[in-house]
C-alpha positions, 0 to 999 in steps of 0.5 A: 734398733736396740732400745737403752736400758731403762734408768734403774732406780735408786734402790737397785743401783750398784756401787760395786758393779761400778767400782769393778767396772772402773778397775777394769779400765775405761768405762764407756757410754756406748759398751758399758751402758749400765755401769755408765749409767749406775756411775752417773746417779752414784758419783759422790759416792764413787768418788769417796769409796776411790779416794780411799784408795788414792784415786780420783775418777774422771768423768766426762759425760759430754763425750761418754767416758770414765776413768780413774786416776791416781792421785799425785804422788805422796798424797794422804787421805783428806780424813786421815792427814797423819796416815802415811802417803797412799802408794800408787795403785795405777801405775803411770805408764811411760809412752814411747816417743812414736806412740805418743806422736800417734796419739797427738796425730789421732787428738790433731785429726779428732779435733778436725773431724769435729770442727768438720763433722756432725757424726760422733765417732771417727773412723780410720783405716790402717792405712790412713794411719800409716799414711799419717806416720809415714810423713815424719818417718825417713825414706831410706828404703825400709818402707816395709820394715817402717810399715811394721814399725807403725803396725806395732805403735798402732797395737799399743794404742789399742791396748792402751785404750785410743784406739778400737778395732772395729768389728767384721771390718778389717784394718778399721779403727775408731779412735775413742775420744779418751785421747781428748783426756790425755792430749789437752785443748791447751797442749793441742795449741801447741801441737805444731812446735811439740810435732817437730820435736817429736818428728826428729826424735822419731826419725833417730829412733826409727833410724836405729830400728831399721839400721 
């Protein structure tokens, strides 16, 4: 079993190690244990060193994440408020009406594991997730065309940081409790009425995917 670092001591923390880390996307407290560890004893000092750039971090100790997000457009800095607005740095990223049925699907099925589970992480199979999209998709008879479709949403998840492929196990996926950040308790709630609306968009889309 692999012992946690010891927690470093206030001399040896590293505020540009942190900064990096957190530029470079998520940081998690499972992969990036140090990082982690080193933002959880500098936030204050994190936070003013990102504002200046017009950020803001996300912290979300409970589940094991960080991250950081870009201020509302137009904004000026707290210490200067003559300076002229801070221009995005992050830029917002617009998702595609299957992915984002996929990532209120995956917040759906986490919410339920939780309700349901002790474990922390939860796994599905490609599989799985197919079978989870294929329910709102049309059966015209392009089952293989829509697999790949979805094979192609179940990518950009990855990239976008939702999803994690897991290791020496092929077509298994760990769905990273970020997804709780972007898909909220309050839009959950009205999961069922925002599903449908996306269920039909997707069957037009699909259906002009596949012709």
């Amino acid at each position: 079993m692999t012992r946690p670092a010891a927690a470093p001591h206030r001399g040896e923390l590293n505020l540009s190690m942190v900064v990096v880390q957190l530029m470079k996307g998520v940081v998690y407290r499972e992969t990036h244990e140090v990082p982690w560890q080193h933002l959880l004893l500098l936030q204050p000092q994190v936070r003013d060193y990102v504002a200046v750039l017009g950020l803001t971090v996300v912290i979300d100790e409970a589940e094991g994440y960080a991250f950081l997000r870009s201020a509302p457009e137009g904004e000026v800095l707290e210490s200067d408020p003559d300076a002229p607005p801070i221009p995005r740095l992050i830029a917002r990223r617009s998702l595609s009406f299957p992915v984002s049925l996929l990532l209120a699907l995956l917040r759906k099925k986490l919410a339920e594991f939780d309700a349901a589970d002790s474990d922390t992480r939860l796994m599905l199979t490609r599989d799985q997730i197919v079978d989870m999209m294929g329910v709102f998709l049309p059966q015209n008879g392009h089952e293989a065309r829509l697999v790949d479709l979805i094979d192609g949403h179940i990518t950009k998840a990855v990239e976008l940081g939702f999803l994690r492929r897991v290791k020496d196990a092929d077509g298994l996926y760990e769905v990273r409790r970020i997804v709780k950040a972007f898909v909220d308790g309050q839009w959950l709630a009205d999961f069922d009425q925002r599903l449908s609306g996306y269920a039909a968009q997707l069957r037009s889309d699909v259906q002009e995917e596949t012709g």
